[in-house]
N, CA, C and O atoms as CSV, one atom per row, in Angstrom:
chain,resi,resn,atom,element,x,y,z
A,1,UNK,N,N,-11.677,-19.517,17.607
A,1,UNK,CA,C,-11.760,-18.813,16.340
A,1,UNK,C,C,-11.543,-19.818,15.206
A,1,UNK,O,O,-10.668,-20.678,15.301
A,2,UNK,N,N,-12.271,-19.721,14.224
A,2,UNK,CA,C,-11.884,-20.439,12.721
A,2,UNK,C,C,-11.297,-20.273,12.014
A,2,UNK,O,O,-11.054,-19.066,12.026
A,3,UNK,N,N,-10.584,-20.944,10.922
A,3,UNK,CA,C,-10.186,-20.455,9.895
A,3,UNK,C,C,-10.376,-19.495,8.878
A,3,UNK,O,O,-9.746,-18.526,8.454
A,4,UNK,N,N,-11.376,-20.030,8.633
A,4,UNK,CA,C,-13.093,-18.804,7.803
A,4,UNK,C,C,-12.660,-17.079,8.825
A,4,UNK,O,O,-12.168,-16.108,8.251
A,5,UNK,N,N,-12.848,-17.088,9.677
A,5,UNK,CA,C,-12.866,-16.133,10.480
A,5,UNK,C,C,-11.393,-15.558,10.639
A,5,UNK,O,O,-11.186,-14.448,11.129
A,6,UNK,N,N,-10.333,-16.442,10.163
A,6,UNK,CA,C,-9.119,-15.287,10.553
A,6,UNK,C,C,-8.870,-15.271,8.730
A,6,UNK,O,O,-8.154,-14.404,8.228
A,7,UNK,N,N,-9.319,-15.968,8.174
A,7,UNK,CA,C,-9.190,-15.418,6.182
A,7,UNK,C,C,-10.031,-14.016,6.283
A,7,UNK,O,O,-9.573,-12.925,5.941
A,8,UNK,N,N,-11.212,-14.216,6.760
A,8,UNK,CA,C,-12.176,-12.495,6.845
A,8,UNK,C,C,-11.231,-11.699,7.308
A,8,UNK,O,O,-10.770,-11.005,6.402
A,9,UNK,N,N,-10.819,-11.535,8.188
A,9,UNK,CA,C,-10.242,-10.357,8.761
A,9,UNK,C,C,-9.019,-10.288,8.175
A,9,UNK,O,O,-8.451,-9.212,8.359
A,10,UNK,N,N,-8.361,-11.189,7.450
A,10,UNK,CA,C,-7.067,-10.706,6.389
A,10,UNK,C,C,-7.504,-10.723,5.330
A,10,UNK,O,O,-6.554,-10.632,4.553
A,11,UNK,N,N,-8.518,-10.795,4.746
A,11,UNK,CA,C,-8.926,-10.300,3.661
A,11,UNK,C,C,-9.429,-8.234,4.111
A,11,UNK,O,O,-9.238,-7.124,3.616
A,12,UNK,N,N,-9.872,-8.627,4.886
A,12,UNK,CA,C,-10.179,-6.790,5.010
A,12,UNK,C,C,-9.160,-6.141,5.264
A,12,UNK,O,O,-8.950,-5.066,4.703
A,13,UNK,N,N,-8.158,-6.767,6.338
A,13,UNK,CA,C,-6.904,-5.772,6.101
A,13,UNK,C,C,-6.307,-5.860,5.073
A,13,UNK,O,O,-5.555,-4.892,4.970
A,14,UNK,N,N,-6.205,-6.867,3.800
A,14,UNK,CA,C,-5.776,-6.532,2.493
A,14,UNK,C,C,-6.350,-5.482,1.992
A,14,UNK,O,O,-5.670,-4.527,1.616
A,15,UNK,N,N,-7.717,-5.492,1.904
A,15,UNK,CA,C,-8.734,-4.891,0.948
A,15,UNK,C,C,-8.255,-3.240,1.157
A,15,UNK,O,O,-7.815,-2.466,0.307
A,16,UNK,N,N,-8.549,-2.985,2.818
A,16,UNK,CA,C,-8.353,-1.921,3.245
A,16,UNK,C,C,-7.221,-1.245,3.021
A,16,UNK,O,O,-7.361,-0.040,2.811
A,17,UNK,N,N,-5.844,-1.805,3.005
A,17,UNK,CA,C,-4.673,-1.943,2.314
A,17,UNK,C,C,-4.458,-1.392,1.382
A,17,UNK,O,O,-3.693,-0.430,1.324
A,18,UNK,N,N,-5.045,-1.841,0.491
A,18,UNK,CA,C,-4.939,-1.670,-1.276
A,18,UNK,C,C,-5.455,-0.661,-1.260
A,18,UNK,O,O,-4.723,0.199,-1.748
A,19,UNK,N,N,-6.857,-0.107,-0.773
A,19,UNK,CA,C,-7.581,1.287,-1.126
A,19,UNK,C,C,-6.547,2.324,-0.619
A,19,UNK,O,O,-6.072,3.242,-1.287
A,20,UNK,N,N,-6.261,2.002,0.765
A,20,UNK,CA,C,-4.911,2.855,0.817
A,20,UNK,C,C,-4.110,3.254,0.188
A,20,UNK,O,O,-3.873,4.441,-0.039
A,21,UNK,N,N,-3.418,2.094,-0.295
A,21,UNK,CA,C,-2.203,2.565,-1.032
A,21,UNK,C,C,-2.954,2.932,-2.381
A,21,UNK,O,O,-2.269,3.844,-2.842
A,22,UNK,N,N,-3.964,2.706,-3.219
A,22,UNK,CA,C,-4.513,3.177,-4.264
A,22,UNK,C,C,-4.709,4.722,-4.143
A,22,UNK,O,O,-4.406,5.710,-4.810
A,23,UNK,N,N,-5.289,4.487,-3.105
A,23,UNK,CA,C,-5.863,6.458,-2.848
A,23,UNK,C,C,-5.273,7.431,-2.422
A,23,UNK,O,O,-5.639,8.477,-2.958
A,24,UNK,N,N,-4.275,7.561,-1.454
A,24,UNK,CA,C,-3.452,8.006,-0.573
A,24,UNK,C,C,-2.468,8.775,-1.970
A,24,UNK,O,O,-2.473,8.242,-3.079
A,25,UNK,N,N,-1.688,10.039,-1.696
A,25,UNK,CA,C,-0.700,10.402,-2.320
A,25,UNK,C,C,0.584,10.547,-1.156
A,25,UNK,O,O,1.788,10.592,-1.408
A,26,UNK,N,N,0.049,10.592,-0.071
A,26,UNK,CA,C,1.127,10.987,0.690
A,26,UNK,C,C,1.962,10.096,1.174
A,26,UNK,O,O,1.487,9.305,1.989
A,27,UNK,N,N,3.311,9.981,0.843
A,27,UNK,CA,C,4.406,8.800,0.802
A,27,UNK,C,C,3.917,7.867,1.995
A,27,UNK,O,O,3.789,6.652,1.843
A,28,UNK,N,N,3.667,8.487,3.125
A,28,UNK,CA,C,3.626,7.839,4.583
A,28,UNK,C,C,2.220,7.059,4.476
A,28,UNK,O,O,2.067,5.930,4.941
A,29,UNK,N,N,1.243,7.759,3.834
A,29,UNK,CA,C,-0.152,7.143,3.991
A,29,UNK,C,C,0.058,5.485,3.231
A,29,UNK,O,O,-0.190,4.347,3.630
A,30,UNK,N,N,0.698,6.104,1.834
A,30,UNK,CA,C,1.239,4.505,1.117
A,30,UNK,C,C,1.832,3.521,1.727
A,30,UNK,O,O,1.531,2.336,1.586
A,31,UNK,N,N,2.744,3.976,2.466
A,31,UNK,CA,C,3.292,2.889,3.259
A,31,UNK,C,C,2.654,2.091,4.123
A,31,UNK,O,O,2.659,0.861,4.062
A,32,UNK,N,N,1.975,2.896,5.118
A,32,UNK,CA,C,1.323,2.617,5.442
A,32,UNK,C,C,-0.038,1.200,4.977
A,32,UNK,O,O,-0.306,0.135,5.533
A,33,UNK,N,N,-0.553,1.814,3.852
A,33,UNK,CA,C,-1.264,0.834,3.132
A,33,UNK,C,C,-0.675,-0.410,2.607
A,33,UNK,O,O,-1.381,-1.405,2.443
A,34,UNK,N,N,0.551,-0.405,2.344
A,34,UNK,CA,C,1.261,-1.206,1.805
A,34,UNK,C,C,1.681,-1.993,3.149
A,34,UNK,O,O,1.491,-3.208,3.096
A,35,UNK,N,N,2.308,-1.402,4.528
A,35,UNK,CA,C,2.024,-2.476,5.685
A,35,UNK,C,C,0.664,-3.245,5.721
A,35,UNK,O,O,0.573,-4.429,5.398
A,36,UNK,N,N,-0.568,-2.342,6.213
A,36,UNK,CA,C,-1.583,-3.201,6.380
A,36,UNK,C,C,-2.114,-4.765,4.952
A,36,UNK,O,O,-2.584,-5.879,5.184
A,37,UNK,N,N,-1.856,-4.302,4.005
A,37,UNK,CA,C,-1.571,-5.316,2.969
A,37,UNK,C,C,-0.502,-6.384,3.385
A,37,UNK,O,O,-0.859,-7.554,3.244
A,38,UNK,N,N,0.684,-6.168,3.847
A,38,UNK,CA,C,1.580,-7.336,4.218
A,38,UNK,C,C,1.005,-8.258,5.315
A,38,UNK,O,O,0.997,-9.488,5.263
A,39,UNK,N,N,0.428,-7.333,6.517
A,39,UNK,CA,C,-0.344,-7.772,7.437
A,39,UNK,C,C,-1.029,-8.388,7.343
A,39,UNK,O,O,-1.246,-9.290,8.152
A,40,UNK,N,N,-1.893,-8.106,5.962
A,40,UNK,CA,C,-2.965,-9.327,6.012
A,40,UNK,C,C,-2.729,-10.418,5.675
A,40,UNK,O,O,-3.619,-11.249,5.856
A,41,UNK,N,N,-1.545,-10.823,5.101
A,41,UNK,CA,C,-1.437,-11.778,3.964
A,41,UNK,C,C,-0.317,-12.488,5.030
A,41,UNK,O,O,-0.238,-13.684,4.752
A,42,UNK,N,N,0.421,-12.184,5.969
A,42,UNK,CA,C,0.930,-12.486,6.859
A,42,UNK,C,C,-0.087,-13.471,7.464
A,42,UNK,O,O,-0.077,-14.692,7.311
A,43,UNK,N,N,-1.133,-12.604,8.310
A,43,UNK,CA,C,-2.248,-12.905,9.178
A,43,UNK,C,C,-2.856,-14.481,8.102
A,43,UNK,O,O,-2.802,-15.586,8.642
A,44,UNK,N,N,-3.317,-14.372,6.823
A,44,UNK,CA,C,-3.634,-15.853,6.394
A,44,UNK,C,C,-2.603,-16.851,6.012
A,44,UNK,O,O,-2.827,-18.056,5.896
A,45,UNK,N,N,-1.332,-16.207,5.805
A,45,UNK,CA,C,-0.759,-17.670,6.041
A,45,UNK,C,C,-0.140,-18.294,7.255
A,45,UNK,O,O,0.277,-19.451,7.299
A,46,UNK,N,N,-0.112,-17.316,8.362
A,46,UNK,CA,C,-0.286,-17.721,9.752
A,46,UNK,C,C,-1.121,-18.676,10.149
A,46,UNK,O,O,-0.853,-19.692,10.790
A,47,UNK,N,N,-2.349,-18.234,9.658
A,47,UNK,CA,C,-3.868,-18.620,10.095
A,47,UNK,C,C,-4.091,-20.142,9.418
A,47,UNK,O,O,-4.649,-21.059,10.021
A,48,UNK,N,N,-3.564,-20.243,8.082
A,48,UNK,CA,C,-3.574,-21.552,7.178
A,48,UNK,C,C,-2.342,-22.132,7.775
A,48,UNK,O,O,-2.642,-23.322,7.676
A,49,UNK,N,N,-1.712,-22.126,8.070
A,49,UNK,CA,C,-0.005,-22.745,9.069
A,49,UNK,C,C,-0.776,-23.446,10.227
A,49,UNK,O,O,-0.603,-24.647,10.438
A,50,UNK,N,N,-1.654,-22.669,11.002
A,50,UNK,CA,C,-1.688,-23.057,12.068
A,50,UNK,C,C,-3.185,-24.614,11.926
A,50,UNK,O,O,-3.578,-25.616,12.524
A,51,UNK,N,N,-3.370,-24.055,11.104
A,51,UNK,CA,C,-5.022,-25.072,11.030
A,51,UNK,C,C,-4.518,-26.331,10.185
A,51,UNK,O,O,-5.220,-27.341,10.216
A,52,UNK,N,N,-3.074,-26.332,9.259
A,52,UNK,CA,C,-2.888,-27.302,8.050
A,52,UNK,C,C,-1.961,-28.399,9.147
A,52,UNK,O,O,-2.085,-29.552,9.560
A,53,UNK,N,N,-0.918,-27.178,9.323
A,53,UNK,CA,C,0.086,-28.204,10.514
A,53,UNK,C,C,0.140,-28.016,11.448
A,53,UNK,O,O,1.285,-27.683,11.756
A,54,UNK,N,N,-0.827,-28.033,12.603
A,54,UNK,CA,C,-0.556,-27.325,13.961
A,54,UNK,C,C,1.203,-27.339,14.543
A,54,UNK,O,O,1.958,-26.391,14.758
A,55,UNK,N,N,1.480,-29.193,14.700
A,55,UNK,CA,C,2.454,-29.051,15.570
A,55,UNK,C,C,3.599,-28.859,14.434
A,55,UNK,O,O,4.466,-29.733,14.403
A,56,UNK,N,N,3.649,-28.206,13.861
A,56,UNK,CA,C,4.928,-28.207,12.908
A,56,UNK,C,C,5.667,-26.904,13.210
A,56,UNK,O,O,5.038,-25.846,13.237
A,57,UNK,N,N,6.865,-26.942,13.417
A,57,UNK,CA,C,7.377,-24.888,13.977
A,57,UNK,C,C,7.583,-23.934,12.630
A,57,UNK,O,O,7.556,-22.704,12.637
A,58,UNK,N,N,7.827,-24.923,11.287
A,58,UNK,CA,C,8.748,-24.592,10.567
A,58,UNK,C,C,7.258,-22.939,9.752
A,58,UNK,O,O,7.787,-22.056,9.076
A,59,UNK,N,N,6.046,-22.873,9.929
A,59,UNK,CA,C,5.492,-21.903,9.578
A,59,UNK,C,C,5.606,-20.308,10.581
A,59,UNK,O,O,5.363,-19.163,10.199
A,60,UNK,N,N,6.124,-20.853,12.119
A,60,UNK,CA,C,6.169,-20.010,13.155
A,60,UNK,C,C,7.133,-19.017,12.830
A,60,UNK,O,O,6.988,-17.823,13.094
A,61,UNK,N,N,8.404,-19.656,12.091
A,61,UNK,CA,C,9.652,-19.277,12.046
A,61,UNK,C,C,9.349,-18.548,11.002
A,61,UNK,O,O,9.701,-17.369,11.027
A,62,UNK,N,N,8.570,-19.104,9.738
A,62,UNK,CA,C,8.109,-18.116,8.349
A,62,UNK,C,C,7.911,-16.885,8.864
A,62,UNK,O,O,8.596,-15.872,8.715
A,63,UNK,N,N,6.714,-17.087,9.611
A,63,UNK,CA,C,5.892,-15.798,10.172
A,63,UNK,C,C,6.704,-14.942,10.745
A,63,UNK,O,O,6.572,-13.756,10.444
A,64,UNK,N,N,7.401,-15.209,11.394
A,64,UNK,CA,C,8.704,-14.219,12.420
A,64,UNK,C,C,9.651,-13.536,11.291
A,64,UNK,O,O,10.166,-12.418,11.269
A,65,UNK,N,N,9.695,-14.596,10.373
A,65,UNK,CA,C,10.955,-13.732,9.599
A,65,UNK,C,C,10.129,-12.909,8.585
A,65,UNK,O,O,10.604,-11.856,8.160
A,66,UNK,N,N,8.801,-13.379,8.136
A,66,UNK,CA,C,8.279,-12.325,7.635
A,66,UNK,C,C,7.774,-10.778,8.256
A,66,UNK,O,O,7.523,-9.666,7.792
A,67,UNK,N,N,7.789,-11.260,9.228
A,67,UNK,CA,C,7.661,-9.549,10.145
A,67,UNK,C,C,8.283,-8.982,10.410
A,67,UNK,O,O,8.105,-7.786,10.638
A,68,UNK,N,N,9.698,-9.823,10.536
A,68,UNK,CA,C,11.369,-8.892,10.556
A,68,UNK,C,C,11.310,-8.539,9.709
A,68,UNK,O,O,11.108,-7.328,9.619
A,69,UNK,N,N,11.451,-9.368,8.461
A,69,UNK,CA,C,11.913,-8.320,6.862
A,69,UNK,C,C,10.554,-7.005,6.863
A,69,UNK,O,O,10.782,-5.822,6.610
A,70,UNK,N,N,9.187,-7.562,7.204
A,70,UNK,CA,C,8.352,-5.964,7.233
A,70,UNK,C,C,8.856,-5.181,7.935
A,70,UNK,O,O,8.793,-4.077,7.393
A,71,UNK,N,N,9.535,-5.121,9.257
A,71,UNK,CA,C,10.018,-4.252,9.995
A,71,UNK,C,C,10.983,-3.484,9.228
A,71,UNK,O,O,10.894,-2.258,9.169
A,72,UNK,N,N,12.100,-4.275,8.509
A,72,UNK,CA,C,13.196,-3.960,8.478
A,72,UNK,C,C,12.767,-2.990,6.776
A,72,UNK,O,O,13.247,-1.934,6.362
A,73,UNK,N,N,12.130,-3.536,6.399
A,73,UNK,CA,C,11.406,-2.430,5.138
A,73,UNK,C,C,10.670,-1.215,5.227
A,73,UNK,O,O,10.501,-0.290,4.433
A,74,UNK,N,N,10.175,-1.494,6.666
A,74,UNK,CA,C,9.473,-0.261,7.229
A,74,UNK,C,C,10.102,0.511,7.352
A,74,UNK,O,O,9.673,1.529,6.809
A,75,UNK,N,N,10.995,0.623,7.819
A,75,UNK,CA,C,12.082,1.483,8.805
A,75,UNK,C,C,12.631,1.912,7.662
A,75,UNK,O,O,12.405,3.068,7.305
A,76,UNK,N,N,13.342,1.172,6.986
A,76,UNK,CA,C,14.366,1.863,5.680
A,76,UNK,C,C,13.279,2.811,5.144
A,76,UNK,O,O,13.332,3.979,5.526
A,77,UNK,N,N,12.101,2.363,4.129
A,77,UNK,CA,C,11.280,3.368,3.684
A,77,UNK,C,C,10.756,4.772,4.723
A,77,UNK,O,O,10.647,5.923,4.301
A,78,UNK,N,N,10.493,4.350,6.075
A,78,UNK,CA,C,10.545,5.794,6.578
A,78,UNK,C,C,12.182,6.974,6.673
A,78,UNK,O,O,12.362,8.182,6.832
A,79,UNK,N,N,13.059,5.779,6.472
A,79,UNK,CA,C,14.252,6.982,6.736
A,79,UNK,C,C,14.376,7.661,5.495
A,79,UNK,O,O,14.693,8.842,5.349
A,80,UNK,N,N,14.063,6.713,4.485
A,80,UNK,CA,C,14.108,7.245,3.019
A,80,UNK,C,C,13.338,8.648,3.073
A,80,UNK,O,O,14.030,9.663,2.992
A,81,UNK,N,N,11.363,8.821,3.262
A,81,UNK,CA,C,10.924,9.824,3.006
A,81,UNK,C,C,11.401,10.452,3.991
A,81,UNK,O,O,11.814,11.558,3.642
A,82,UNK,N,N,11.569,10.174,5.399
A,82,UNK,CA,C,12.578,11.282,6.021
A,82,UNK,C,C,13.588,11.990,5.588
A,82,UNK,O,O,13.453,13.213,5.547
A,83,UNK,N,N,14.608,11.489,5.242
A,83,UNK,CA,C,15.504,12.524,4.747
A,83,UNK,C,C,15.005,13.334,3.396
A,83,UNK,O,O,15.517,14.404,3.065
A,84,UNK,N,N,14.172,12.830,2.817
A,84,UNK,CA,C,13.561,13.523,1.492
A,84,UNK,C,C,12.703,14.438,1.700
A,84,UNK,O,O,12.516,15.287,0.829
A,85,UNK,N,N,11.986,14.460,2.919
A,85,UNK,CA,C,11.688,15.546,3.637
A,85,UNK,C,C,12.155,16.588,3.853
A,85,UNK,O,O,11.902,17.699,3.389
A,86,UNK,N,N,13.007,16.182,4.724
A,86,UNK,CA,C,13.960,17.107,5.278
A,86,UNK,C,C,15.305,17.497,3.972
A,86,UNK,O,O,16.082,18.229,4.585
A,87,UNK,N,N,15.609,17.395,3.165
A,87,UNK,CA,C,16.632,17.293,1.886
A,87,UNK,C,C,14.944,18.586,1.287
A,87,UNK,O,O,14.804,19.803,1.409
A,88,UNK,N,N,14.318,17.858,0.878
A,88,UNK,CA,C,12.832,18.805,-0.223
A,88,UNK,C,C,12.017,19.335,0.148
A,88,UNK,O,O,11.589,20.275,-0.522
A,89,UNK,N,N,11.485,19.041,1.227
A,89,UNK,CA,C,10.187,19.245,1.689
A,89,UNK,C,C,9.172,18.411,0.955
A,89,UNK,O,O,8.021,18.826,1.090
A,90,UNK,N,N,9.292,17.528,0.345
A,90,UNK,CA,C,8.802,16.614,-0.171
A,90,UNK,C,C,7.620,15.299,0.354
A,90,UNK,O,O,8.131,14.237,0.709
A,91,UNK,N,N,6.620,15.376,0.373
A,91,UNK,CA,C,5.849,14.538,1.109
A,91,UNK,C,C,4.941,13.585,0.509
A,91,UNK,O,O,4.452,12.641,1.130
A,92,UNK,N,N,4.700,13.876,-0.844
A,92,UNK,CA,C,3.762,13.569,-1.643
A,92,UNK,C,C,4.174,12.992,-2.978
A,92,UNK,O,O,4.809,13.663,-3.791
A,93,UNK,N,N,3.769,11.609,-3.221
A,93,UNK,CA,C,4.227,10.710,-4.385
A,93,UNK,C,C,4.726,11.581,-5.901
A,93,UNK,O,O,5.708,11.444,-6.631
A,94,UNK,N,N,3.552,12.495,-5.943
A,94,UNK,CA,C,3.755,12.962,-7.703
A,94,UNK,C,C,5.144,13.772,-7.369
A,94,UNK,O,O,6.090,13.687,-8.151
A,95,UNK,N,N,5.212,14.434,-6.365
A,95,UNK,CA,C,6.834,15.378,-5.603
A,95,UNK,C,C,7.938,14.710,-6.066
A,95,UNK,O,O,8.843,14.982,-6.855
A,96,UNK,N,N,7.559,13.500,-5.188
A,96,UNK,CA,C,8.786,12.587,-5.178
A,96,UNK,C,C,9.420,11.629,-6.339
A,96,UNK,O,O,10.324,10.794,-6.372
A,97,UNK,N,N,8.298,12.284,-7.462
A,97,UNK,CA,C,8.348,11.462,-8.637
A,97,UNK,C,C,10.081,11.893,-9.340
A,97,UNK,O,O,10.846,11.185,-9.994
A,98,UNK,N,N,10.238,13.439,-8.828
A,98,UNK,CA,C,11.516,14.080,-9.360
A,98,UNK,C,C,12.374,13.794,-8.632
A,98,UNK,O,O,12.173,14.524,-7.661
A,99,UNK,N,N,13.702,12.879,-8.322
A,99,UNK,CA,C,14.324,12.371,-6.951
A,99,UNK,C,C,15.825,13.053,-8.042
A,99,UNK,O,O,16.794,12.297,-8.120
A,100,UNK,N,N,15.889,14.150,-8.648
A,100,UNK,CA,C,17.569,14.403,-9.400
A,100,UNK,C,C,17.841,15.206,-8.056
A,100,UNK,O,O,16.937,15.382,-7.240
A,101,UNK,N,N,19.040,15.650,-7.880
A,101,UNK,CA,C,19.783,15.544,-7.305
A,101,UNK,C,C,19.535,17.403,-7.693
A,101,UNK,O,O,20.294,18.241,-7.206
């Protein structure tokens, strides 16, 4: 595989990304979009790491900790609309725009 060829395919999971989170109202769909956007941008500087410095680790370790902190953002933002769910019935951005108490 090429370089050219792994920038394409993180450019579309950006692209695809963004329309997501642009279009979507529903908290989960955003997130969602907003992962596949991290993903991509993950995926090219993986892809530029691996082609600039092959034997170097210090981009491997980037990449790892950038997918922990996505994990670890994932998770918090789903417990968030979870309990706001379950607290409102709340599912949908313009909803959630009112968060008083």
């Amino acid at each position: 595989m090429t370089l050219e060829l792994f920038l394409v395919v993180a450019g579309a999971l950006f692209s695809v990304g963004l329309f997501g989170a642009l279009t979507q109202q529903s908290i989960v769909m955003l997130m969602m979009g907003l992962e596949l956007m991290l993903g991509g941008i993950i995926l090219a500087a993986a892809a530029l790491w691996h082609y600039v410095a092959p034997a170097s680790t210090d981009g491997q370790v980037l990449i790892v900790l950038a997918v922990t902190v996505m994990a670890v953002e994932m998770a918090i933002g789903f417990a968030i609309v979870t309990a706001l769910f379950r607290a409102r019935e709340v599912d949908m951005t313009d909803e959630a725009a009112e968060l008083k108490g």
